[in-house]
C-alpha positions in Angstrom: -60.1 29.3 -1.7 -56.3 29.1 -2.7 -57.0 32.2 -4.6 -58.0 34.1 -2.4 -55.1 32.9 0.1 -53.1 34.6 -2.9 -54.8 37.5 -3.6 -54.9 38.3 0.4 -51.1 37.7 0.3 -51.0 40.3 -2.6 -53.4 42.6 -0.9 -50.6 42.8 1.9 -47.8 43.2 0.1 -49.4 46.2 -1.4 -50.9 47.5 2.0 -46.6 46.7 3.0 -45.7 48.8 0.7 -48.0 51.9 0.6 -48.4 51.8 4.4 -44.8 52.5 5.8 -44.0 55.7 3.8 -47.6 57.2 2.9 -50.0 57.1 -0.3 -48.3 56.1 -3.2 -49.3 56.4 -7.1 -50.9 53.5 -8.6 -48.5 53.3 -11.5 -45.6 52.8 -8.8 -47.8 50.1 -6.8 -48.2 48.3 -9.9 -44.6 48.7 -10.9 -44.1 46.9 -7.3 -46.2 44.1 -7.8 -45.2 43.8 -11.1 -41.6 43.2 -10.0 -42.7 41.2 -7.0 -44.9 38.8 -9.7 -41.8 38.6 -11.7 -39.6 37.5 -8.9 -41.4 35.3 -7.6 -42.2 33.4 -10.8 -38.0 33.8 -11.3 -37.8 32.0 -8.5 -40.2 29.2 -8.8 -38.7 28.5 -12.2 -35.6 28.3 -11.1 -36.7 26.0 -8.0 -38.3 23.8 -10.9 -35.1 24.2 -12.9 -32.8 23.1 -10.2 -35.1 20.3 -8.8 -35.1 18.8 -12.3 -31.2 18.8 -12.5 -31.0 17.3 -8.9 -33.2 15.0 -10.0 -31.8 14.0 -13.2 -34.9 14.5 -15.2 -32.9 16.7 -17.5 -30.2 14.6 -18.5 -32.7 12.0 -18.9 -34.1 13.4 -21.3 -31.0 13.4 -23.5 -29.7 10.0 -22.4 -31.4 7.2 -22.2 -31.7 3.8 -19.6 -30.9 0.8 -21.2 -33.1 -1.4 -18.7 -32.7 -4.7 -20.7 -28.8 -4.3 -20.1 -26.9 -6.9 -18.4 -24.4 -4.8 -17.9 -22.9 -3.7 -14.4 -21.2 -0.9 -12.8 -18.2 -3.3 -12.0 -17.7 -3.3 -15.3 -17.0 0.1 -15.9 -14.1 0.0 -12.8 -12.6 -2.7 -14.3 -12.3 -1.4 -17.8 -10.9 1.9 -16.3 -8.1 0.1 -14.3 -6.9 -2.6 -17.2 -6.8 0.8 -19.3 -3.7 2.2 -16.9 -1.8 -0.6 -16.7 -3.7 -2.0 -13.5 -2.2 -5.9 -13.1 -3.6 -6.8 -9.2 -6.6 -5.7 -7.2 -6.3 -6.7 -3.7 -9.2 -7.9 -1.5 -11.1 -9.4 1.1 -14.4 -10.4 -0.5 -17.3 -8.5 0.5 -20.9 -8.3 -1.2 -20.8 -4.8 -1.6 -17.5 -5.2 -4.0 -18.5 -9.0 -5.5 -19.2 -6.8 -9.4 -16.0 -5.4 -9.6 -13.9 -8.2 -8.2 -15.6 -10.5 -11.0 -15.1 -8.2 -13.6 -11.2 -7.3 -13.1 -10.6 -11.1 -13.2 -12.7 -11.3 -16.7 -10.5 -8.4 -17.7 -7.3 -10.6 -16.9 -6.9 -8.2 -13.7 -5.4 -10.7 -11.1 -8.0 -11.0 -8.2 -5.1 -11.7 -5.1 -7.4 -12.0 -1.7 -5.9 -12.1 2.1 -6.6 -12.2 5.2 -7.1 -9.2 6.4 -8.4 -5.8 5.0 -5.3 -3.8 6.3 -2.7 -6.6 4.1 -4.5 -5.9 1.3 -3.8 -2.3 1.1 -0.1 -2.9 2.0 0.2 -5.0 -0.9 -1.4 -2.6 -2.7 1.4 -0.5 -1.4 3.8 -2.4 -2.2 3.0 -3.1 -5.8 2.8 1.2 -5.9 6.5 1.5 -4.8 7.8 -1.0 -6.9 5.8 -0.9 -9.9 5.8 2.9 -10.5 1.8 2.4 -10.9 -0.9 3.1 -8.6 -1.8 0.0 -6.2 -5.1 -0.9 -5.9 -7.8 -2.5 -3.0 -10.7 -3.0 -3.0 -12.8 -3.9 0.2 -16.3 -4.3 1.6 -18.3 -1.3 3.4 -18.2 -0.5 7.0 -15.8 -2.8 9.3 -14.4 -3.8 5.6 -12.8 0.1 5.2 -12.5 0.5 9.2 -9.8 -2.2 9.1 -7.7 -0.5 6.7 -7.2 3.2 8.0 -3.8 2.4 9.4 -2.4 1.2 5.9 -4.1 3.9 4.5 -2.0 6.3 6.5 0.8 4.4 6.1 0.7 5.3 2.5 -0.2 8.3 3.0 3.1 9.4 5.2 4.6 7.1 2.8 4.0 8.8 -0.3 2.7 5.8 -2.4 -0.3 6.2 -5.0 -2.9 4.2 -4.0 -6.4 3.8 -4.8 -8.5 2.4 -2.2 -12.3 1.4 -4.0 -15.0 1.0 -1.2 -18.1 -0.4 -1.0 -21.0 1.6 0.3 -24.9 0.7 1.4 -27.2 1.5 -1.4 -27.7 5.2 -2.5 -31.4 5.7 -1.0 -30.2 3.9 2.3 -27.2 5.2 3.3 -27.9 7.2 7.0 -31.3 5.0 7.3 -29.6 2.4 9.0 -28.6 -0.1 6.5 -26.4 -3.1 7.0 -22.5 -2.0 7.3 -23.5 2.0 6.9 -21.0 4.3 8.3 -19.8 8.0 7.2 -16.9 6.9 5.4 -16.4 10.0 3.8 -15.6 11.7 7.0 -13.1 8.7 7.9 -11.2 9.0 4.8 -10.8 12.3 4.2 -8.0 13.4 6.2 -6.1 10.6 4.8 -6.4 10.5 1.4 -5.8 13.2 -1.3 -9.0 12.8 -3.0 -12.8 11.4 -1.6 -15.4 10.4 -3.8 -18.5 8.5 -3.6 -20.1 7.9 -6.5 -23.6 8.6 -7.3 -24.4 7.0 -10.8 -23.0 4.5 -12.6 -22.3 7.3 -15.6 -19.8 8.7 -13.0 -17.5 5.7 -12.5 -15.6 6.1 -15.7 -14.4 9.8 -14.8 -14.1 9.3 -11.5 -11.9 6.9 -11.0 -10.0 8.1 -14.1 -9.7 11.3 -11.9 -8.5 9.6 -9.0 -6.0 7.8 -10.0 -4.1 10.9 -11.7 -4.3 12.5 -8.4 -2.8 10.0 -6.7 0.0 9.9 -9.2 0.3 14.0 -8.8 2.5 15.9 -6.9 2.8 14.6 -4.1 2.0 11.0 -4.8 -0.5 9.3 -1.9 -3.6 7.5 -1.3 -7.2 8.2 -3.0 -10.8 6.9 -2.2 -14.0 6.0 -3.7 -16.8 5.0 -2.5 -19.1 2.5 -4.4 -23.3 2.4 -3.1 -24.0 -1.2 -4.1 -26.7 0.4 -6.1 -24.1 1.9 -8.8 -22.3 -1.9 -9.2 -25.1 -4.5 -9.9 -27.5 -5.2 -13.4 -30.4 -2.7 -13.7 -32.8 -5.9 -13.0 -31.3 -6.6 -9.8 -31.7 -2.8 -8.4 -34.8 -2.5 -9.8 -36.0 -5.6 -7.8 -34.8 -3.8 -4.4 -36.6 -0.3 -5.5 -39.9 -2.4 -6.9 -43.0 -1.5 -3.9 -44.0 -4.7 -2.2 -47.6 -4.0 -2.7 -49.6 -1.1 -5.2 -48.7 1.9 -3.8 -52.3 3.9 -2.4 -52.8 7.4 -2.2 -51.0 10.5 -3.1 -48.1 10.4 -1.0 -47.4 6.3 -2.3 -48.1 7.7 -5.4 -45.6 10.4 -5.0 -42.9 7.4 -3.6 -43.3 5.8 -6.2 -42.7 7.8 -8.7 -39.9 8.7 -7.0 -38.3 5.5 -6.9 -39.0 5.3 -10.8 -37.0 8.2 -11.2 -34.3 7.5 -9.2 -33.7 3.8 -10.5 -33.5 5.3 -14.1 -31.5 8.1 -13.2 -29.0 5.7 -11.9 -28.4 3.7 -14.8 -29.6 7.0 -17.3 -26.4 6.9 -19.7 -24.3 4.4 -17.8 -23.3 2.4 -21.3 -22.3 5.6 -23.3 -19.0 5.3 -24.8 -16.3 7.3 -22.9 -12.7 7.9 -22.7 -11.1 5.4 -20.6 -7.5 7.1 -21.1 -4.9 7.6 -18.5 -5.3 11.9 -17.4 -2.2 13.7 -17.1 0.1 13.3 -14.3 1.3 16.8 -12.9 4.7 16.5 -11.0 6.4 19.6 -9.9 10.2 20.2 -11.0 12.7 22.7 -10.0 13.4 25.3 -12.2 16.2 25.9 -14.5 17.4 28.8 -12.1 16.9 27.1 -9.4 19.3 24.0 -10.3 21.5 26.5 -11.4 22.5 27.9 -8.0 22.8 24.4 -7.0 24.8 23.7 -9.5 27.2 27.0 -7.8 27.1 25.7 -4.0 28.0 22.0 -4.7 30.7 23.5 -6.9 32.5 25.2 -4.0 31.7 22.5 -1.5 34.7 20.5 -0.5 33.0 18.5 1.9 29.0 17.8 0.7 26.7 14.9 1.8 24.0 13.7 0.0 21.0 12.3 2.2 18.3 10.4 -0.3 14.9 9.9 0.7 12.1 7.5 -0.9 11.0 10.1 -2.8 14.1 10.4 -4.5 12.8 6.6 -6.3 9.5 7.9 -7.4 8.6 7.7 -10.9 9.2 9.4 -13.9 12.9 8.9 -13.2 13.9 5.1 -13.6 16.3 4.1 -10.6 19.2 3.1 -12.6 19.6 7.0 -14.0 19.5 8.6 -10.6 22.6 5.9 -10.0 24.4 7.1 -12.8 23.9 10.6 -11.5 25.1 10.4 -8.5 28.3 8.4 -9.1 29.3 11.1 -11.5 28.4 13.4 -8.7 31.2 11.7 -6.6 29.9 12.8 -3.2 29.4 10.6 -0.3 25.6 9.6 -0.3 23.5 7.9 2.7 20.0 6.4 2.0 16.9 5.8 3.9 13.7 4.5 3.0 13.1 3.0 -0.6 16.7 4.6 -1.5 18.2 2.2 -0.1 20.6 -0.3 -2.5 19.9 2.6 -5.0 23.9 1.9 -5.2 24.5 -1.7 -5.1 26.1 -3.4 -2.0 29.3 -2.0 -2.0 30.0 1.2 -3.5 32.4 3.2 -2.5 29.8 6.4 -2.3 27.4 4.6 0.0 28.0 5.3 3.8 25.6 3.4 6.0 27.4 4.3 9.5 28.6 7.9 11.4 25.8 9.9 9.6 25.9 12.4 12.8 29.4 12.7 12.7 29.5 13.0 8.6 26.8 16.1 8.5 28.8 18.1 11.6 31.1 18.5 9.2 29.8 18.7 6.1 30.1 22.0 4.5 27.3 21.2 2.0 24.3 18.7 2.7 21.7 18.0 -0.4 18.4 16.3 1.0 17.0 14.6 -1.7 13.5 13.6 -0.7 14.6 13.8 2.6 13.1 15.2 5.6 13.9 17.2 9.2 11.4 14.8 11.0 12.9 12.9 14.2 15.0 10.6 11.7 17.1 13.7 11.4 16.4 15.0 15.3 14.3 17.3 13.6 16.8 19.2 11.7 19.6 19.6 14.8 21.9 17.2 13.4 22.6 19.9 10.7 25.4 21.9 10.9 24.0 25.9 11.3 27.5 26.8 9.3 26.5 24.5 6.3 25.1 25.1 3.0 21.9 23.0 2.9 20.0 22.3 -0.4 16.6 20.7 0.2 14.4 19.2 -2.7 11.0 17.9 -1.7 7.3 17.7 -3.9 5.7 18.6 -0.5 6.0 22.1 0.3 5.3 21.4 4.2 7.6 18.5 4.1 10.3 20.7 2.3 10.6 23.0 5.5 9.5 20.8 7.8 11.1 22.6 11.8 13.0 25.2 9.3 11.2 27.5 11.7 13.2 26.0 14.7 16.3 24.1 14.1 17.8 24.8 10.9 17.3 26.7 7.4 18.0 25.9 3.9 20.0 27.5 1.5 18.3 26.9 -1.3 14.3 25.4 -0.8 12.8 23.5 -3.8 9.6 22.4 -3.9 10.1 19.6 -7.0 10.9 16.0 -7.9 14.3 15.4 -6.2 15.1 12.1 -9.2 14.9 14.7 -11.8 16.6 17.5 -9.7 19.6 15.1 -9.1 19.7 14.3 -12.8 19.8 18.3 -13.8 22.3 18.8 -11.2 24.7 16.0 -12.8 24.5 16.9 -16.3 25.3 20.9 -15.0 28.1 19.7 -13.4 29.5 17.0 -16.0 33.0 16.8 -15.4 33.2 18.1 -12.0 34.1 15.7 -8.9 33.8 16.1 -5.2 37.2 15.6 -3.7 38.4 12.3 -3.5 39.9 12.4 0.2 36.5 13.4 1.3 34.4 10.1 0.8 37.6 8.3 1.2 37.6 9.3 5.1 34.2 8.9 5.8 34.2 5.3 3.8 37.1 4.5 6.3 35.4 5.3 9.2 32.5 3.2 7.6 34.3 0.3 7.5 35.7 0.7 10.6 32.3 1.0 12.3 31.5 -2.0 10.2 34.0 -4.2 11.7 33.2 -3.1 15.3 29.5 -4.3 14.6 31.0 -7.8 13.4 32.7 -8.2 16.7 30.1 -8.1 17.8 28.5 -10.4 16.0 30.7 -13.1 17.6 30.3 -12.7 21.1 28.0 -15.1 22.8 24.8 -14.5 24.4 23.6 -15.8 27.5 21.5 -18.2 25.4 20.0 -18.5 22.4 21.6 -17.0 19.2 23.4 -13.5 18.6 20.8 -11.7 16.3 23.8 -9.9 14.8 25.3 -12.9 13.4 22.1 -14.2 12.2 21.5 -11.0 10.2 25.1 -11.2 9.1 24.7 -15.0 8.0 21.4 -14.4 6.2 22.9 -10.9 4.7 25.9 -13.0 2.9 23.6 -15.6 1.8 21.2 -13.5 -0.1 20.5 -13.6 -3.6 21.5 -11.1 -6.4 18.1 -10.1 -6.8 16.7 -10.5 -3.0 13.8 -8.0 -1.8 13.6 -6.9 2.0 11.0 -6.3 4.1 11.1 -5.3 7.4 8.7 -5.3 9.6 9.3 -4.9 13.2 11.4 -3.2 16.2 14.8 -4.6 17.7 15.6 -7.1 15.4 14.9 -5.3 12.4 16.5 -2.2 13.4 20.0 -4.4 13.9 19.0 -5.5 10.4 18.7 -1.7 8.8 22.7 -1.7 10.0 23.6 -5.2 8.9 21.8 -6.2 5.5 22.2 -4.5 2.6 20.0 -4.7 -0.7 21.7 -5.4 -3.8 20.5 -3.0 -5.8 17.4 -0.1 -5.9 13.6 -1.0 -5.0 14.8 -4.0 -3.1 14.0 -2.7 0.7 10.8 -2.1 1.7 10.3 -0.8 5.2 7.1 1.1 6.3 8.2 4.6 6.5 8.2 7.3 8.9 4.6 6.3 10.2 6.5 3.2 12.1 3.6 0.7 11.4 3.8 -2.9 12.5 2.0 -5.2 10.5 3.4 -4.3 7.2 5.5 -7.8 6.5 2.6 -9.8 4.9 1.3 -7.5 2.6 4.7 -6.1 1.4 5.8 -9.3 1.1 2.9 -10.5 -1.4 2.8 -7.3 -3.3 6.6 -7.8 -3.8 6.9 -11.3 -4.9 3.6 -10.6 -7.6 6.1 -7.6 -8.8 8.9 -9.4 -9.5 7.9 -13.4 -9.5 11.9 -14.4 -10.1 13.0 -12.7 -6.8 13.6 -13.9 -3.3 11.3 -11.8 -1.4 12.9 -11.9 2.6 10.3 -10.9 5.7 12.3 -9.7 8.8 10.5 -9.9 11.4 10.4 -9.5 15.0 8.5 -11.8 17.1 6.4 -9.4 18.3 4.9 -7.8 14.7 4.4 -11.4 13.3 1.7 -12.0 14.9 -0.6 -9.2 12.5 0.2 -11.3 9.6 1.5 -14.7 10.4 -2.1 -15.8 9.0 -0.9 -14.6 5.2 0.9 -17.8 5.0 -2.2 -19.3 3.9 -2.4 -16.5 1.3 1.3 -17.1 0.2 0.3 -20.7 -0.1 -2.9 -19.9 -2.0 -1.9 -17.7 -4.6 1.7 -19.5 -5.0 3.4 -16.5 -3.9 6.2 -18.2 -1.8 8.9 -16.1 -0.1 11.4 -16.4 3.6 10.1 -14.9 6.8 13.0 -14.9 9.3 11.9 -14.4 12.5 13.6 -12.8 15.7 12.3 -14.6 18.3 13.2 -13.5 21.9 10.4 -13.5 23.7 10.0 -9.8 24.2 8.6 -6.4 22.9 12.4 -5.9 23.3 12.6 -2.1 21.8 10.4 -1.2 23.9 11.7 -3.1 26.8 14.7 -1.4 26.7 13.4 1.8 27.7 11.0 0.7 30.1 12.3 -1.6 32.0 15.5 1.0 33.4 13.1 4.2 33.3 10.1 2.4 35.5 11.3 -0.9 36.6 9.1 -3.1 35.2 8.9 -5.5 32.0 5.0 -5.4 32.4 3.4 -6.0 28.7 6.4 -6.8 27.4 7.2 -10.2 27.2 6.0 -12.8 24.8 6.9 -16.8 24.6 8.7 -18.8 22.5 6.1 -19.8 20.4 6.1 -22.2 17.9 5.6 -20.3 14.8 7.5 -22.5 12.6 4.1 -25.4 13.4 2.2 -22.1 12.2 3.4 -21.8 8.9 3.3 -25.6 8.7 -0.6 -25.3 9.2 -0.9 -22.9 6.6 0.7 -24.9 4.2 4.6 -23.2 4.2 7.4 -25.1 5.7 8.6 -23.8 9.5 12.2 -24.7 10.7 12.8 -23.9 14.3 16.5 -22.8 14.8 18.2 -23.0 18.2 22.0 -22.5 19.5 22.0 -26.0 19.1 21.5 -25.7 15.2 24.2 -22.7 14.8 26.6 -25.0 13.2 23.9 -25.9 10.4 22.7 -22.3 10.3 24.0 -21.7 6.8 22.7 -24.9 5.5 19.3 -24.4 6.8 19.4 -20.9 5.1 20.5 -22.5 1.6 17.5 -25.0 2.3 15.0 -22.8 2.9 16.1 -21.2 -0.5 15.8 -23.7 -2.4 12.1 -24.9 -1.0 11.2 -21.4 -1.9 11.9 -21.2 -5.7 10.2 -24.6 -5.6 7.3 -23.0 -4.5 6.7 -23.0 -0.6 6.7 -20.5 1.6 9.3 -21.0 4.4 9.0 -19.3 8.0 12.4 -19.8 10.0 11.7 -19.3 14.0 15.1 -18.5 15.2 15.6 -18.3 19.3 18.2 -15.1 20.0 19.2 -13.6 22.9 20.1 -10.4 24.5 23.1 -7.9 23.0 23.5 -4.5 23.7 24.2 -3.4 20.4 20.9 -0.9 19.9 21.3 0.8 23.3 20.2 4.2 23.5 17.4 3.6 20.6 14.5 5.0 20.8 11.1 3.8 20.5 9.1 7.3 20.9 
């Protein structure tokens, strides 16, 4: 019967042939179906070919499944991050993840878990900034990953390397409606530089080699893979899910089956083979020697150029403390944003924290180093059209960010801007910007600086002035203090008022504007660098995301100083709304004890009124010292109104 179904379907290809353009000679028609024959067995071979090798019955036949293996996928991502220099996964413990968590911490791999999905992947960020390494977290499937998108973009407007490791349902079940299933792939993919999810447990080792260079690359940001629970556990455990409850009947169960089979030992078919577990190359784009070069010929003729650094201007291969050198032999006036800032100590004569729109109207030069024309710099308009402007960025769309509207560069350089600076220094060895230049604008600094102490001593209707709090803590701080901010009003009087000592000790979230960022930070700080004070501003308002991680600071003996601003009030945005539509609606908090807070979780709260102002800087020097002994102290100070941020904006 199927033969003749065959030789019928012949029969009409030749009538097909021979009917549409008359008789035809039997050596053509046999040409024809020769050639038709031929092509058609072409292509079931090659159907057969390319179903074996989706499959994997062709690599199984050169590699073999070690089913008596204990072995786990886990291990195979742990050995991978220990072998580039991975110190701290963080986590919220999910099933999907259990393998890798266990293996990183048999690997010496500090395990650090928190509260919430989203801290994890700041600390992760954190570590990544101040490390110079990629930060890692690792989290459960489904609402585990959901939680995290906002970090993950943080980091990724941020520029900090970060790999994010998912879990994932099972390989055969994802779409089928397994427990925690999503498209994840789709979630992550605009926000991360690279997307994987892996399909075998032979393709751990390369992948996640792979993704971790290319977070490093270029420009640096966050990565993802994807882990089916299916890749992580013991052969024996998989197999006991893919096992048929009952002998499979017929030929479709039979078919199943075997299916099944094939696919359970395609999974673990080579997973054990040795392979290199190396750190890949890390590409990073520099400017060329022509390009420094004409730098090196407009900063020569400036008599009047500004330097704005940028966070990226901190990013590895170029240690902080060279790009310091550079720029004091450079001699021009420098202002710095981001993770720039105490790139030059606390008092140097070369940093200039106030009159920045002033300063660039009449610069005749202005270098942005990492920096960008995004609405921290009015997108560009604060730039004088008559001045020479030089501006180094790894991100090409970053680098000319509103060139096309409000201002154009001189000289465009898509490279590392710590390098650039360094090329530009030794070019210029010998040469100084004028003197009188920085002189005047430090002047006017430190006139501006004394008009903000003023008013730092007037009284508020009740409660404390925040400006003298920031200025108390700010004189109290250790050598080696880190800052975090994390929040609106209060914070953005302390970007004015406190001053790192020294570079990598400010972390703020970046030009995404997150709230929420204090915790994590915080942790990933203090695990960086043990021996430093690690200092949480906060406002009221953005500690409730992660007032909870004071049972993770108390947990994992990671104590540091959250000093809260506590008015009551969404105050930044209260500002603006209030005046413009006459109500205060969402806007106002309580007084909340948050001091008890951190007392539940184990810290130490102090609650700080106008009563306590005369203690204030006793309080501070307490809190200190229960810190290096090991607890994590909140301090709830009560402040009032000023109108020292007027005009801010908050959109």
């Amino acid at each position: 019967m199927t033969a003749r179904r065959n030789m019928t379907a012949v029969s009409r290809f030749v009538k097909s042939l021979t009917g549409q353009v008359g008789v035809r000679s039997q050596s053509t028609v046999a040409m024809d179906i020769s050639m038709y024959l031929g092509c058609s067995l072409g292509a079931a071979l090659g159907g057969v070919i390319f179903a074996s090798y989706k499959l994997g019955l062709l690599y199984q036949l050169f590699h073999k499944t070690e089913r008596q293996s204990p072995r786990h996928g886990g291990e195979s991502v742990a050995e991978v991050l220990r072998s580039h220099g991975v110190k701290f996964v963080f986590t919220l413990v999910g099933g999907h993840i259990s393998p890798i968590l266990v293996a990183c911490e048999k690997l010496g791999i500090r395990i650090v878990d928190t509260r919430h999905e989203a801290t994890a992947v700041f600390a992760a960020d954190a570590v990544a900034r101040l490390s110079g390494t990629v930060g890692v977290a690792a989290v459960t499937a489904g609402p585990g990953l959901t939680n995290t998108v906002t970090a993950v973009k943080n980091a990724q407007m941020a520029e900090s390397p970060l790999l994010l490791i998912g879990g994932a349902a099972a390989t055969l079940l994802q779409g089928r409606g397994a427990l925690q299933d999503i498209d994840q792939m789709s979630l992550f993919k605009p926000l991360c530089k690279f997307c994987a999810s892996v399909r075998t447990v032979r393709e751990i080792v390369p992948t996640v080699r792979k993704a971790l260079a290319i977070a490093q690359s270029g420009t640096p940001g966050p990565v993802f893979i994807e882990f089916p629970i299916d890749t992580l556990y013991p052969y024996h455990v998989v197999e006991k899910e893919f096992a048929p409850k009952n002998t499979p009947k017929g030929l479709m169960g039979k078919i199943i089956a075997w299916y099944l089979k094939n696919h359970l030992s395609n999974l673990f078919a080579g997973a054990w083979e040795s392979r290199d577990l190396s750190p890949l190359p890390v590409h990073i784009p520099h400017a060329t020697d022509d390009q420094v070069q004409r730098c090196v010929e407009l900063v020569s003729r400036a008599k009047k150029p500004v330097i704005l650094l940028g966070s990226q201007a901190t990013l590895p291969p170029t240690p902080a403390d060279d790009i310091r050198k550079a720029l004091e032999s450079l001699g021009i006036p420098c202002f710095l944003g981001g993770m720039s800032r105490g790139l030059l100590g606390k008092n140097s004569p070369l940093h200039i924290r106030q009159n920045r729109r002033d300063a660039l109207k009449d610069a005749d030069l202005v270098l942005l180093a990492g920096t960008v024309c995004d609405f921290r710099l009015s997108y560009g308009r604060v730039l004088n059209r008559r001045s020479k402007i030089i501006a180094v960025n790894r991100d090409k769309s970053q680098l000319l960010k509103n060139s096309d509207m409000f201002w154009k560069p001189t000289v465009a350089i898509q490279g590392d801007a710590g390098s650039f600076l360094l090329n530009l220094s030794k070019a210029l060895k010998g040469h100084r910007c004028p003197e009188e230049w920085p002189q005047s604008l430090k002047e006017g600094d430190n006139a501006k600086e004394k008009a903000n102490r003023a008013k730092a001593d007037e009284k508020t209707e009740r409660h404390l002035n925040p400006l003298s709090v920031l200025h108390r803590v700010d004189e109290l701080l250790a050598e080696d203090s880190i800052i975090v901010a994390d929040g609106g009003d209060f914070v953005g009087s302390a970007a004015y008022i406190m001053r790192p000592h020294g570079p990598l000790c400010w972390l703020d979230p970046g030009a995404f504007g997150t709230l929420g960022v204090g915790g994590g930070f915080a942790l990933g700080a203090k695990l960086c660098r043990p021996e430093s004070e690690v200092w949480i501003v906060y406002g009221d308002g953005s500690l409730g995301y992660t007032v909870a991680e004071f049972d993770t600071f108390t947990r994992h003996k990671t104590p540091v100083i959250a000093l809260v601003g506590n008015d009551a009030c969404w105050s930044q945005i209260s500002r603006e709304q209030v005046p413009m539509l006459g109500s205060n609606v969402a806007c106002g908090l309580a007084f909340t004890d948050y001091h008890v807070v951190a007392d539940g979780y184990g810290g130490k709260g102090y609650l700080i009124g106008r009563e306590d102002e005369s203690q204030l800087e006793d309080i501070i020097k307490k809190a200190q010292k229960e810190c290096k002994e090991g607890k994590a102290v909140l301090l709830n100070v009560l402040i009032g109104k000023t109108n020292f941020r007027e005009g801010s904006i908050s959109v």
